[in-house]
FIVO-123701 format. One record per residue (C-alpha): z, y, x; chain; residue number from 1. Coordinates in nm, 3 decimals. Each point is the difference from the previous one (the first is absolute). Example, Ala and Ser with C-alpha at 12.3 -4.5 7.8 and 13.67 -1.06 7.14 Angstrom:
% FIVO-123701
        pz        py        px   chain   resi
     0.780    -0.450     1.230       A      1
    -0.066     0.344     0.137       A      2
This chain:
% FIVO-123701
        pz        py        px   chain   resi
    -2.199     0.706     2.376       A      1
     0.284     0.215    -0.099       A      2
     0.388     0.018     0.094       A      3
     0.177    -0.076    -0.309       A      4
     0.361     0.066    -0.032       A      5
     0.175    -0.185    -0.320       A      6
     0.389     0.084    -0.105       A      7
     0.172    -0.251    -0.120       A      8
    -0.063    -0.414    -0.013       A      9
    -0.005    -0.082    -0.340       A     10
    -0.269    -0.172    -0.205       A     11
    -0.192     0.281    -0.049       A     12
     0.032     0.076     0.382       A     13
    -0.046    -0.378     0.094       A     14
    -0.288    -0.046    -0.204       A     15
    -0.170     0.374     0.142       A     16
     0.115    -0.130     0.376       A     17
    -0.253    -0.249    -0.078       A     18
    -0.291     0.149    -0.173       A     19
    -0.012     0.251     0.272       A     20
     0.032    -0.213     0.298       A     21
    -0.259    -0.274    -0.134       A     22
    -0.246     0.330    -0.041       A     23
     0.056     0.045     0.344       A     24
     0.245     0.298     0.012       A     25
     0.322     0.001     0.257       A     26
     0.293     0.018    -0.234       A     27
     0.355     0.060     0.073       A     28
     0.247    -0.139    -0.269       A     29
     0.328     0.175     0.063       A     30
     0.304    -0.172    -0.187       A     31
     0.359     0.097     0.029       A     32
     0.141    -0.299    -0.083       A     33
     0.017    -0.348     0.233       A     34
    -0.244    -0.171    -0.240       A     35
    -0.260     0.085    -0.215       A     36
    -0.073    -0.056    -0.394       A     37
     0.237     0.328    -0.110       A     38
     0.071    -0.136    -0.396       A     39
    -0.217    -0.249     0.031       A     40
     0.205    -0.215     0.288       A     41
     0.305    -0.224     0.055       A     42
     0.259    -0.095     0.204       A     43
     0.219    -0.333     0.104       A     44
     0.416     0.054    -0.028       A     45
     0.166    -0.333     0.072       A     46
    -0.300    -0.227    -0.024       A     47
    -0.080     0.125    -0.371       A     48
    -0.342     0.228    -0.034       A     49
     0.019     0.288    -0.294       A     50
    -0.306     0.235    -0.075       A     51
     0.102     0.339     0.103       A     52
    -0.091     0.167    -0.280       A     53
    -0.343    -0.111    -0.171       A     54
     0.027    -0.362    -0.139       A     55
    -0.358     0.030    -0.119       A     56
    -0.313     0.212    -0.080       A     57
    -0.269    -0.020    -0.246       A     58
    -0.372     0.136     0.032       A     59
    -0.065    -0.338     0.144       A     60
    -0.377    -0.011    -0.017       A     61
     0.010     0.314     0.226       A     62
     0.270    -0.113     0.295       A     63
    -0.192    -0.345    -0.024       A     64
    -0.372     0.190     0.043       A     65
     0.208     0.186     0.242       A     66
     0.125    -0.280     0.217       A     67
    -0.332    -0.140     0.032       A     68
    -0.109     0.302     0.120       A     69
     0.223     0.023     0.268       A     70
    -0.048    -0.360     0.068       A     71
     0.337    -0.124    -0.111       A     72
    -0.005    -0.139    -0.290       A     73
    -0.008    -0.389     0.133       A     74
     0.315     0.058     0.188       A     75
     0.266     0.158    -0.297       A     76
     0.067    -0.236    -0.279       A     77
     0.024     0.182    -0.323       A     78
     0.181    -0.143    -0.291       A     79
     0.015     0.153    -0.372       A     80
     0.326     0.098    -0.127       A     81
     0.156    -0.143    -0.365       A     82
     0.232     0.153    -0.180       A     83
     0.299    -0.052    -0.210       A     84
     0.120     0.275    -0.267       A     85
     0.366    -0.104    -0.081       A     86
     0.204     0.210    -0.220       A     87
     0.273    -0.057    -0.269       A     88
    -0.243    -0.035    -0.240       A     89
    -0.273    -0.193     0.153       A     90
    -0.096    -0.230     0.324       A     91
    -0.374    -0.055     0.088       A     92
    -0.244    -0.095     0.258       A     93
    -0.272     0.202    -0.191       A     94
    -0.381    -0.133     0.226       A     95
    -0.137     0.285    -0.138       A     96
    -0.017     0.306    -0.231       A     97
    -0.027    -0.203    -0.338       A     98
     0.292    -0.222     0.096       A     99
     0.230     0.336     0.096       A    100
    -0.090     0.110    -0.339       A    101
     0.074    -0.313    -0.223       A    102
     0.338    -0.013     0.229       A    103
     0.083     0.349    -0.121       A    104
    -0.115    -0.045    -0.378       A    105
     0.216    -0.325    -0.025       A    106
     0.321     0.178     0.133       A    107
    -0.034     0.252    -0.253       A    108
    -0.130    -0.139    -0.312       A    109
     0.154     0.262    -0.223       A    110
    -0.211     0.249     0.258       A    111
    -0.372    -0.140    -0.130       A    112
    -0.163     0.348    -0.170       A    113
     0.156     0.204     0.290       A    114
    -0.137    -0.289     0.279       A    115
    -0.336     0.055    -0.169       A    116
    -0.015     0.351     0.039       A    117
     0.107    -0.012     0.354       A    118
    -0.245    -0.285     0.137       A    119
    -0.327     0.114    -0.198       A    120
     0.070     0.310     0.240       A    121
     0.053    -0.195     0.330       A    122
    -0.254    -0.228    -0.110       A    123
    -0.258     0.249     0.026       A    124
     0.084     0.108     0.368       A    125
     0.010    -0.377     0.105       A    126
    -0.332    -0.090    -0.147       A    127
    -0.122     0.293     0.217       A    128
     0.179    -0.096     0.315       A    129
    -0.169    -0.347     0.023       A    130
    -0.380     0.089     0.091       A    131
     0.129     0.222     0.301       A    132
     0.227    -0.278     0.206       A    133
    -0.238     0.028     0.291       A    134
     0.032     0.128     0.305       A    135
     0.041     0.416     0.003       A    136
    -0.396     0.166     0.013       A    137
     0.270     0.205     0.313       A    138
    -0.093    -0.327     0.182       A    139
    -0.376     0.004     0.001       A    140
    -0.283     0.305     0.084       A    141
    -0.378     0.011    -0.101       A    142
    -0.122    -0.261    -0.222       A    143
     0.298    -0.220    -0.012       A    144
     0.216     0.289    -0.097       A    145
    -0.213     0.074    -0.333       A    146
    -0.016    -0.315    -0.051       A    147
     0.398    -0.034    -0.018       A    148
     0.003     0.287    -0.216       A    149
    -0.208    -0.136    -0.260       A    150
     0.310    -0.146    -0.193       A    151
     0.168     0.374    -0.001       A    152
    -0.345     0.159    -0.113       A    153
    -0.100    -0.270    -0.296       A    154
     0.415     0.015    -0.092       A    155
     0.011     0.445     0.064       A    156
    -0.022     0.108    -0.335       A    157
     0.337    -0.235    -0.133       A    158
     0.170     0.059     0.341       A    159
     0.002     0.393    -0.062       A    160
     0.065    -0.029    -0.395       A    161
     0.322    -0.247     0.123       A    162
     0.061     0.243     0.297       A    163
     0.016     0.279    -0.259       A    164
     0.220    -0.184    -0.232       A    165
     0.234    -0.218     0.213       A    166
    -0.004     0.138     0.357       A    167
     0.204     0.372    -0.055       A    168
     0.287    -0.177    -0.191       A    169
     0.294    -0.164     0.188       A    170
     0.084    -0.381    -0.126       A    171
     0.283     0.177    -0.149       A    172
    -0.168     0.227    -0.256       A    173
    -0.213    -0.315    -0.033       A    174
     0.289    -0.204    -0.099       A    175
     0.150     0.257    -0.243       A    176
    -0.309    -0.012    -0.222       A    177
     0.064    -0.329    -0.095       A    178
     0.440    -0.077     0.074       A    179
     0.287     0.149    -0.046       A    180
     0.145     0.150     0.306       A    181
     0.215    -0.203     0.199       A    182
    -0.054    -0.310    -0.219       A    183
    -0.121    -0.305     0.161       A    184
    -0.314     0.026     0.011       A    185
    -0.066     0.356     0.054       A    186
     0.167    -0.091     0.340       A    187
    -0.201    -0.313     0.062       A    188
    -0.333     0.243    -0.026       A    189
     0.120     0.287     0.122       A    190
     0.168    -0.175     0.292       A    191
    -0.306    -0.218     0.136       A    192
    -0.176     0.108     0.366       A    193
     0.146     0.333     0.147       A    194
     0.242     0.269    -0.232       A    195
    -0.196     0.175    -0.220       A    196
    -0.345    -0.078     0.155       A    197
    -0.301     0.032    -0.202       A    198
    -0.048    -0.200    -0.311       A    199
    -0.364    -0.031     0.087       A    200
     0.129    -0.172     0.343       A    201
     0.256    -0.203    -0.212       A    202
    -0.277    -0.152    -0.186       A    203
    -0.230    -0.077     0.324       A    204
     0.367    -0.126     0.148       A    205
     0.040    -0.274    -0.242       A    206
    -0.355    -0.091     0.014       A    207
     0.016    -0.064     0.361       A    208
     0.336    -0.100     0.107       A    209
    -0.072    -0.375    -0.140       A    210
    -0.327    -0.010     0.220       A    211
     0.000     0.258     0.230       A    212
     0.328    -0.026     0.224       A    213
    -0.039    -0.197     0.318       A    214
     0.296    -0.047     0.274       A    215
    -0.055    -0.166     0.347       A    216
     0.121    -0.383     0.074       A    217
     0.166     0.097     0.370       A    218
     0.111     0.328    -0.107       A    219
    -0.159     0.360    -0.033       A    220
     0.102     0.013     0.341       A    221
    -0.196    -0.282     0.144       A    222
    -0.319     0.236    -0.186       A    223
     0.111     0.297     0.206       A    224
     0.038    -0.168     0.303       A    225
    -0.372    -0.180    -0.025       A    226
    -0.145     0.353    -0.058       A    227
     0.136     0.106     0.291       A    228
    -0.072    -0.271     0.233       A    229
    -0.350     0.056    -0.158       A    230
     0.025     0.383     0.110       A    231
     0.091    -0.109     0.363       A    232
    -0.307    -0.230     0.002       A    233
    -0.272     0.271    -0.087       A    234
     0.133     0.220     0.252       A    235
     0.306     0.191    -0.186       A    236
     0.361     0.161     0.155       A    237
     0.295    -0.044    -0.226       A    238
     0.236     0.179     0.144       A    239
     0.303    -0.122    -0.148       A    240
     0.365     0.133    -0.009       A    241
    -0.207     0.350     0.028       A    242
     0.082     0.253    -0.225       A    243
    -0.233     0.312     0.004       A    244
     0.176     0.346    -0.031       A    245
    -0.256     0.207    -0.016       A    246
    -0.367     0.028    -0.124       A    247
    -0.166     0.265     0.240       A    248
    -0.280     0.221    -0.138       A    249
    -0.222     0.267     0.181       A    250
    -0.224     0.217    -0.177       A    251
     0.078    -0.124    -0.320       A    252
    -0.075    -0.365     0.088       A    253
     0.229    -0.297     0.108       A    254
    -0.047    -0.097     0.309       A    255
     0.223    -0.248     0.076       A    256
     0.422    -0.095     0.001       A    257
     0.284     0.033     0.206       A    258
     0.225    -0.319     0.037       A    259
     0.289    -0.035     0.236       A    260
    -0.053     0.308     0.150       A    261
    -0.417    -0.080     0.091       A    262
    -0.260     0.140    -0.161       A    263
    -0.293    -0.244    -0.089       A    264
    -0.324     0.194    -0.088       A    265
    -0.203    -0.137    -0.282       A    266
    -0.362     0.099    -0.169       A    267
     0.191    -0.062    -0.353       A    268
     0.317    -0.121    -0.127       A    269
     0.080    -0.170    -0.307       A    270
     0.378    -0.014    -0.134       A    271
     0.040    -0.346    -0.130       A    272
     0.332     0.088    -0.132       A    273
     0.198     0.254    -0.268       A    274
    -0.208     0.288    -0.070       A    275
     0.270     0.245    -0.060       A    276
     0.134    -0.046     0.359       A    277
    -0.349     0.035     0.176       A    278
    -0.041     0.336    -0.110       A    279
     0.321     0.141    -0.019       A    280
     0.193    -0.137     0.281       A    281
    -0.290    -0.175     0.266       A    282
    -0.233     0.250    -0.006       A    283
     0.032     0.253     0.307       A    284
    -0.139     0.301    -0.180       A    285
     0.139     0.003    -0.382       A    286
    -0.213     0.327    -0.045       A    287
    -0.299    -0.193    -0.042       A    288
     0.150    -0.106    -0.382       A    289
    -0.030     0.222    -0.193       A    290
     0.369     0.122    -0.141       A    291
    -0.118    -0.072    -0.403       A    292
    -0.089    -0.338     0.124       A    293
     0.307    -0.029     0.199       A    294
     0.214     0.081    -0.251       A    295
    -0.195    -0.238    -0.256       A    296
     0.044    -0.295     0.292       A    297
     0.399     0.054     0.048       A    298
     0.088    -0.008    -0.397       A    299
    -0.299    -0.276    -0.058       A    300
     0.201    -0.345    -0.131       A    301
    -0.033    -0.316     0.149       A    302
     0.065    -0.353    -0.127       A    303
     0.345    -0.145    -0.041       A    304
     0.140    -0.175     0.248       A    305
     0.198    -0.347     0.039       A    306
     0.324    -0.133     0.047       A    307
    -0.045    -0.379     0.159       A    308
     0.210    -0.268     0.082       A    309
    -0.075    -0.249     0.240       A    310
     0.177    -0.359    -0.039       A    311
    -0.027    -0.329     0.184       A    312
     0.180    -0.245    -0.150       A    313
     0.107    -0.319     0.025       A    314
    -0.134    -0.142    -0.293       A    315
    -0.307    -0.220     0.042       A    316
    -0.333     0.083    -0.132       A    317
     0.022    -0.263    -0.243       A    318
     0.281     0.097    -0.174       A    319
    -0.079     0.385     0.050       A    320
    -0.351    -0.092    -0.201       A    321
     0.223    -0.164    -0.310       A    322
     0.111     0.311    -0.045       A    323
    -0.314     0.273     0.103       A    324
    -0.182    -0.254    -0.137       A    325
    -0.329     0.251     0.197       A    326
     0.067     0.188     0.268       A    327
    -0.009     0.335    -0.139       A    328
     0.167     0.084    -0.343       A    329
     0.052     0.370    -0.148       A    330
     0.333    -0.046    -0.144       A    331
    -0.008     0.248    -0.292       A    332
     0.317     0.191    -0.106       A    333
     0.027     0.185    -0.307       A    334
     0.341     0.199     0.032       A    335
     0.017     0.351    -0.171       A    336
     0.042     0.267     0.191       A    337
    -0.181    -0.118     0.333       A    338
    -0.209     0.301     0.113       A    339
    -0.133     0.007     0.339       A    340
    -0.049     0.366    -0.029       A    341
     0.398     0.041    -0.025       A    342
     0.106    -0.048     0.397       A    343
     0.322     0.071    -0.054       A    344
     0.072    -0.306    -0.192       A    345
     0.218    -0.208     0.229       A    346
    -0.001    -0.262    -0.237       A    347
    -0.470    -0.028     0.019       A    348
     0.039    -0.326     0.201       A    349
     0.177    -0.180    -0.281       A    350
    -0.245     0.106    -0.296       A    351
    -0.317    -0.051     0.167       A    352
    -0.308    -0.239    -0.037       A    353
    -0.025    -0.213     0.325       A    354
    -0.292    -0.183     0.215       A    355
     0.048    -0.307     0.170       A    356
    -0.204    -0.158     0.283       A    357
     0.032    -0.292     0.206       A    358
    -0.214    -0.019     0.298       A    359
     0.165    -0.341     0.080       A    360
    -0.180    -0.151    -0.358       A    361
    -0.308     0.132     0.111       A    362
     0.029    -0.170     0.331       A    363
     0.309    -0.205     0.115       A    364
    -0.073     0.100     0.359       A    365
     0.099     0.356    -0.050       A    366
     0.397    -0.162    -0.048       A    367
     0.155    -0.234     0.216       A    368
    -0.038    -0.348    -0.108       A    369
     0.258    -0.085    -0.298       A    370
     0.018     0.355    -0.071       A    371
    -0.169     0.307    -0.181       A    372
    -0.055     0.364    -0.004       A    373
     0.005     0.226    -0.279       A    374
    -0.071     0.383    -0.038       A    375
     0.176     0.237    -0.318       A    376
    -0.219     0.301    -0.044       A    377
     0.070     0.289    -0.224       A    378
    -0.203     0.336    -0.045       A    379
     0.288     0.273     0.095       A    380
     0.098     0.320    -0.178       A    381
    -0.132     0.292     0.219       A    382
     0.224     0.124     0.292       A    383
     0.274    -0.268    -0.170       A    384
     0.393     0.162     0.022       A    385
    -0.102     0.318     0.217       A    386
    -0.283    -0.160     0.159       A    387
     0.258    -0.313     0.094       A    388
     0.235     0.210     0.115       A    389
    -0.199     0.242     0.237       A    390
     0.110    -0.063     0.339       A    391
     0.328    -0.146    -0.052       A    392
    -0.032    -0.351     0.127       A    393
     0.320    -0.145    -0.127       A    394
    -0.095     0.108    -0.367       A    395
    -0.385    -0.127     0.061       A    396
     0.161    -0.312     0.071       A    397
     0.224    -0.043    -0.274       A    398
    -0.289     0.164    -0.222       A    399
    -0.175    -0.301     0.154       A    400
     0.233    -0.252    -0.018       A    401
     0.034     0.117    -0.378       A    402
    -0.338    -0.061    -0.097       A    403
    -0.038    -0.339     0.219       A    404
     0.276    -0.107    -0.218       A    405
    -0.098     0.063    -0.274       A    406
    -0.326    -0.109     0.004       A    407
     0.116    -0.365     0.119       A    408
     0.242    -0.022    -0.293       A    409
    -0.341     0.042    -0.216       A    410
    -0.182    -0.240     0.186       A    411
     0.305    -0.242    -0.080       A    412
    -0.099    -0.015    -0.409       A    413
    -0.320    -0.160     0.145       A    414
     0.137    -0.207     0.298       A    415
     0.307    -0.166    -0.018       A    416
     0.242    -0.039     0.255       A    417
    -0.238     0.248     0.208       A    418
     0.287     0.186     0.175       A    419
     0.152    -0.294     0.094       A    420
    -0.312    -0.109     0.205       A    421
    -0.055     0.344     0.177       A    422
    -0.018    -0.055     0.371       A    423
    -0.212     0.351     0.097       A    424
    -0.001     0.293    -0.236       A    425
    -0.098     0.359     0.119       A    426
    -0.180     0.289    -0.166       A    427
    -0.256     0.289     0.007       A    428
     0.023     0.279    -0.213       A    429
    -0.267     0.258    -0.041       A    430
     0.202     0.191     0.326       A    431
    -0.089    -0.330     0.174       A    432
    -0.374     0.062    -0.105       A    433
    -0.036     0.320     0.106       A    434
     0.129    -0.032     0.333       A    435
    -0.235    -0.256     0.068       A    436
    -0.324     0.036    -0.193       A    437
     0.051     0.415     0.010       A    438
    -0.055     0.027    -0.355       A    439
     0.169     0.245    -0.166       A    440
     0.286    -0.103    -0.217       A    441
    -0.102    -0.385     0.141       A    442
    -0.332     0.044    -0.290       A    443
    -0.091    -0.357    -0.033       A    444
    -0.308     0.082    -0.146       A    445
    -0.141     0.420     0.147       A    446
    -0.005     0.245    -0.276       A    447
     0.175    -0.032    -0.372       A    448
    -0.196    -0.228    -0.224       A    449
     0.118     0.261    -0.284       A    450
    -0.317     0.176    -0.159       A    451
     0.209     0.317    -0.074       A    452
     0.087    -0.013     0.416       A    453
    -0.343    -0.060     0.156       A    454
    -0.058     0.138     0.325       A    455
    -0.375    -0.042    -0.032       A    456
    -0.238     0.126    -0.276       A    457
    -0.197    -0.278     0.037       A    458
     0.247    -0.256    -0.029       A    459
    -0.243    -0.308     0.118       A    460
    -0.153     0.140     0.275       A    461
     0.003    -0.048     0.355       A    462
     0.154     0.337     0.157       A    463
    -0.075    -0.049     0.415       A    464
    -0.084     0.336     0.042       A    465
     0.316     0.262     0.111       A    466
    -0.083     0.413     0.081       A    467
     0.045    -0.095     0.362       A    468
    -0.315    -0.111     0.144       A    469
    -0.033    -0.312     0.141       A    470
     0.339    -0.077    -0.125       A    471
    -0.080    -0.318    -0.295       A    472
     0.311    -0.217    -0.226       A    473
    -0.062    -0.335     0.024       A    474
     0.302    -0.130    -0.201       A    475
     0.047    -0.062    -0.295       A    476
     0.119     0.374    -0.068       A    477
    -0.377     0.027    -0.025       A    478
    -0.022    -0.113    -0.360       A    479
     0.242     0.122    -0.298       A    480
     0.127    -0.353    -0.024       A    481
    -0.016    -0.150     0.322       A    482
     0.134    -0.337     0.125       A    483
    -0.201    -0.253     0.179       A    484
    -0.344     0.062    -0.239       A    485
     0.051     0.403     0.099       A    486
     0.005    -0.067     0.353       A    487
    -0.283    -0.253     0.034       A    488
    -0.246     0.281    -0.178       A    489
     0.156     0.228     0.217       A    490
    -0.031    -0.160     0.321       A    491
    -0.373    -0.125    -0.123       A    492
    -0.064     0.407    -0.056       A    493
     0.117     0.106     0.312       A    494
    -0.209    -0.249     0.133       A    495
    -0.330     0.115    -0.128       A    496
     0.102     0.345     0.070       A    497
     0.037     0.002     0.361       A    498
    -0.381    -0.071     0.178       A    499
């Protein structure tokens, strides 16, 4: 048995908690929050429940294989998410990949040779996605874990020639070779998943966001809450509203963490949290890294953030569902001259492409009866007006105010008479993320999802290892493109690595 020391109640720390506790270890899960989850939570404000950040995840054969691992799985209803694609040119309920694609080629007919072009590309990387929907080989060791892999080794040889073809080019030099810039549908492709990501991850996106995105019936809280109960039960401390200040090494090795001015000793500890602020602000002795690396890790870019606004309204679900129609619908906005890279456009809020999600519609006990809840969601330019006005509050809040606005007014086209039913409306911007996940910037998903950005080499591996000994990342800032999928492997890897 060893003394285990995890930063940082997240998912990927949740899940570790409980690896290493079921394999017998004592584990300390420091949080600095008052609840656990970190994205992946919620909260109540006037009897309505919102998703704090994460409204679902995909890699569902993996967090299924590992919920039953943990012994979970019977208590967390999981429900697959639809979606609706509304724009001015088309309105769909696509059940899967063909049915997004006939939407798309009967909005533009006159589009046909160029459609072709585009899909005989995207079909080939969604052909290829299918055989490996099982649960991550990260998951399994031995036998089992070849045995996983067998999909990856039989499909290799079209994986690397794709890789090779598809995965260095961003979905907007993907776009170009087939639209016009800035026409329509240049900014439908090159707009789809994160800015700029990949066009081989575009490709595996579309494949798997009609089958492979799950969200929780009581609430990605209600998750995080069972995994921690779970943690208590096999013999786990969450220490909640604990932040840790400092990682302390000694001889090159961690060997444990200070929090509110005590020092807890440790045999290892794993940062389930942003990777940039482990090693340069946590750890005691920033020697250890060495200055190239440093350097690399302080310019390194991470994913966009989000600006979200939380409304409870008093509009029943019924007549919220009339209009939603599903309870989560990208609302796609082709205005010229949106850019996300351009943060000093104070105008972004009005231009932008929109998601909507009601937790309410997913489960009318997460509203007051008679009523509903309903989240806006937009990915936000980087460090938006001077980083939301620095540290000036009273221009963050009119920044935020600004926004808030602005993004109800959009949510209007779809919802009539929706500001007229607003009882509780507040927001997070990314500001609001990073104060309480500690991810730099508020990234909603770890590093940039931009090939030309990548942090790693190896872009889809599993990176536990840091150049402090005995010091692991058990986040998602363990894989290139993180979110929940990047910090199950990681938390599976840290598991296997620590005896």
């Amino acid at each position: 048995m060893k003394k285990i020391i995890i930063i940082g109640s997240g998912i990927g720390g949740l899940i570790l908690g409980n690896l290493l506790a079921k394999k017998g270890h004592q584990v300390t899960l420091f949080e600095a929050h008052s609840m656990p989850g970190g994205y992946t939570a919620g909260f109540y404000r006037k009897g309505y429940y919102f998703e704090s950040g994460t409204v679902a995840f995909e890699a569902s054969a993996s967090v299924f294989q590992a919920m039953q691992d943990i012994g979970v799985f019977e208590k967390i209803d999981f429900i697959k998410q639809r979606f609706r694609f509304v724009s001015a040119d088309f309105d769909g309920i696509p059940e899967n990949y063909h049915d997004y694609k006939n939407m798309i080629y009967r909005a533009f007919p006159a589009e046909q040779e160029k459609l072709d072009r585009v899909f005989s590309d995207l079909d080939k990387i969604v052909s290829l996605m299918g055989p490996m929907n099982g649960p991550m080989p990260f998951l399994y060791s031995g036998r089992a874990m070849l045995t996983s892999m067998l999909p990856y080794i039989v499909n290799g040889p079209k994986l690397i020639k794709l890789s090779k073809q598809y995965g260095n080019i961003t979905s907007s030099e993907f776009a170009a070779r087939y639209f016009e810039k800035d026409s329509k549908l240049f900014r439908l492709f090159s707009g789809f998943g994160y800015p700029d990501m990949s066009a081989m991850l575009v490709g595996s996106a579309l494949g798997g966001v009609f089958t492979e995105l799950w969200t929780v019936k009581d609430g990605m809280q209600s998750w995080a809450d069972i995994l921690a109960e779970n943690f208590r039960k096999l013999g786990g401390d969450l220490k909640l509203n604990s932040y840790v200040d400092k990682i302390i090494t000694k001889d090159g090795a961690a060997v444990g963490v200070s929090c509110k001015n005590t020092v807890y000793h440790a045999d290892a500890v794993i940062s389930a949290g942003d990777y940039k602020k482990t090693l340069l602000r946590l750890l005691d002795d920033k020697s250890l890294i060495p200055q190239t690396l440093r350097n690399r890790i302080d310019k390194a870019s991470v994913s966009e953030g989000y600006c979200t606004v939380y409304l409870g309204l008093n509009m029943p679900n019924e007549e919220l569902g009339k209009y939603m129609k599903v309870p989560h619908v990208f609302f796609l906005n082709s205005t010229p001259g949106c850019d996300i890279y351009n943060a000093e456009d104070r105008e972004f809020f009005t231009k932008t492409s929109a998601e909507l999600y009601a937790p309410s519609m997913v489960n009318p006990k997460l509203a007051p009866e008679g009523k509903s809840s309903l989240m806006l969601q937009i990915k936000a330019p980087y460090r938006w007006m001077h980083n939301w006005g620095g540290d000036d509050k009273k221009v963050y809040g009119q920044l935020k105010e600004k926004a808030m606005d602005a993004m109800i007014d959009n949510a209007s086209r779809l919802i009539p008479g929706l500001k007229e039913s607003i009882a509780y409306q507040d927001a997070a911007t990314p500001r609001t993320y990073e104060r309480f996940t500690h991810n730099t910037d508020g990234a909603s998903s770890a590093w940039s999802w931009n090939p030309k950005k990548g942090f790693y080499k190896n872009t889809m591996g599993v990176h536990i290892k840091t150049p402090v000994k005995n010091l692991y990342i058990g986040s998602c800032w363990a894989m290139q493109i993180g979110g929940v999928p990047g910090a199950l492997a990681a938390a599976y890897q840290c598991a296997k690595n620590i005896k």
